[in-house]
C-alpha positions as CSV (number, residue, x, y, z in Angstrom):
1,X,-38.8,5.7,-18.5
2,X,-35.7,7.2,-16.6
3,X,-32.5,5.4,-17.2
4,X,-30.7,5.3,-13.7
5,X,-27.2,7.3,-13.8
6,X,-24.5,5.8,-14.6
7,X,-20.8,6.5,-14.1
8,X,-19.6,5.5,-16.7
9,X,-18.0,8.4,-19.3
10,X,-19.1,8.8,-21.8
11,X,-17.1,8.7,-24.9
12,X,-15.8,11.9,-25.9
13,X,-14.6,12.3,-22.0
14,X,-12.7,8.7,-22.6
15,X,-11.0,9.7,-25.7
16,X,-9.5,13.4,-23.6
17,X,-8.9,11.1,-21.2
18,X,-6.9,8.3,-23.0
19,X,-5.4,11.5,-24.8
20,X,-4.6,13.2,-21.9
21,X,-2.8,10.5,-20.2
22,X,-0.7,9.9,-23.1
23,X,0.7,13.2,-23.1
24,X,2.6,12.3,-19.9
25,X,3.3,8.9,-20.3
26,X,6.6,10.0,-21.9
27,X,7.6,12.2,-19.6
28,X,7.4,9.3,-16.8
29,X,9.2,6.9,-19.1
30,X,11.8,9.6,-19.2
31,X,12.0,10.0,-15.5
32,X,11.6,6.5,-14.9
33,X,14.8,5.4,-16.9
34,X,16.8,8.3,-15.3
35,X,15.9,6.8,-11.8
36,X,16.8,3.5,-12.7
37,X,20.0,5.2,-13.8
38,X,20.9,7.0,-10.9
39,X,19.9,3.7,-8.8
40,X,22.9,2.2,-10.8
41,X,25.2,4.8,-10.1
42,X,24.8,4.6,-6.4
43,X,25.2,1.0,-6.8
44,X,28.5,2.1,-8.8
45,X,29.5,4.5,-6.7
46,X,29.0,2.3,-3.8
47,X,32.6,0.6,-5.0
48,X,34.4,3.4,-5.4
49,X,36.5,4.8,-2.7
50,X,36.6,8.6,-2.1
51,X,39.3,8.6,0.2
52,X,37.2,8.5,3.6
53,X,34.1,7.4,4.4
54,X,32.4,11.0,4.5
55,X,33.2,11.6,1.6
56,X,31.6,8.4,0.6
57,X,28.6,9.6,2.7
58,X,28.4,13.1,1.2
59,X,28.7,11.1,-2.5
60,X,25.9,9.2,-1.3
61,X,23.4,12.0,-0.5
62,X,23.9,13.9,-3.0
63,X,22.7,11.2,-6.1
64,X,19.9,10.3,-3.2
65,X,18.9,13.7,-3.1
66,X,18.6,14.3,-7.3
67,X,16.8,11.2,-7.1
68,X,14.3,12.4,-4.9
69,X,13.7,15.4,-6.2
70,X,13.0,14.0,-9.5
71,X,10.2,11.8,-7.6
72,X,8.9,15.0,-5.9
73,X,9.3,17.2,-8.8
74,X,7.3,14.5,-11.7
75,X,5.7,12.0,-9.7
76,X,4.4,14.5,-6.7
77,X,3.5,16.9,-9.2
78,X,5.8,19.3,-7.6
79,X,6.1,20.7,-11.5
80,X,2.6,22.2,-11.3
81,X,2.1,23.2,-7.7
82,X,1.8,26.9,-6.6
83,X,4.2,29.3,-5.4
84,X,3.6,28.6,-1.9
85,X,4.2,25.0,-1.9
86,X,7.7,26.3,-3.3
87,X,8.7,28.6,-0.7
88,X,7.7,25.9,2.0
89,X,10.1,23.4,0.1
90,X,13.1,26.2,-0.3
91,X,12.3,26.3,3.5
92,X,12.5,22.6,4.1
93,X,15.8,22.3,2.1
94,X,17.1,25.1,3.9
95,X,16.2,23.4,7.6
96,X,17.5,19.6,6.2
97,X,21.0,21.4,4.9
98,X,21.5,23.2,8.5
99,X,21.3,19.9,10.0
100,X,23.4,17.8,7.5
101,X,25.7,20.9,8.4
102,X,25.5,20.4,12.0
103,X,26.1,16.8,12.1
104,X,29.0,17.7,9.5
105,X,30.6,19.7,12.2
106,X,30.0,16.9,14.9
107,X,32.0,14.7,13.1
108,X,35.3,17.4,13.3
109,X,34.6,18.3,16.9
110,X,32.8,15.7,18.5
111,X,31.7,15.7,22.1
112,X,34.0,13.2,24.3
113,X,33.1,12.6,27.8
């Protein structure tokens, strides 16, 4: 008689599995701590007085933007993606930093009615 299919693998695929996952298990650790560590920077940071409160700001963004890069890059599996999906992201940073720029220069010559 048939058996019906099952899906369950079968155990030589569970073993490269299990294996497979441990591999990276590390490397999310890793990332993991440095996340929590840059979460108590900005907390740090967040006390500290760079002399105005752009400069603040631009603190501010910048340890936001390491940390998510390090989400896109590891938990996005940016690390393993193509060319393409790194030209359209050099693109994106390019567009985000012209308008970070433009509001930059709002601030020094801002529109008054």
């Amino acid at each position: 008689m048939n058996n019906p299919p099952t899906t369950e693998p079968v155990d030589h695929e569970t073993e490269h599995y299990a294996h497979d996952v441990s591999k990276h298990v590390r490397g999310y650790l890793i990332v993991g701590g440095t996340l929590l560590f840059f979460t108590a920077l900005t907390v740090f940071l967040s006390y500290v007085n760079f002399g105005t409160q752009k400069a603040n700001v631009a603190v501010a963004m910048v340890v936001a933007t390491i940390k998510a890069g390090l989400v896109a890059y590891i938990f996005m599996h940016l690390s393993a993606e193509k060319k393409l999906i790194y030209r359209i992201l050099i693109f994106t940073a390019i567009f985000v930093f012209g308008l970070f720029w433009l509001i930059y220069l709002a601030w020094y010559d801002p529109v008054v009615h």
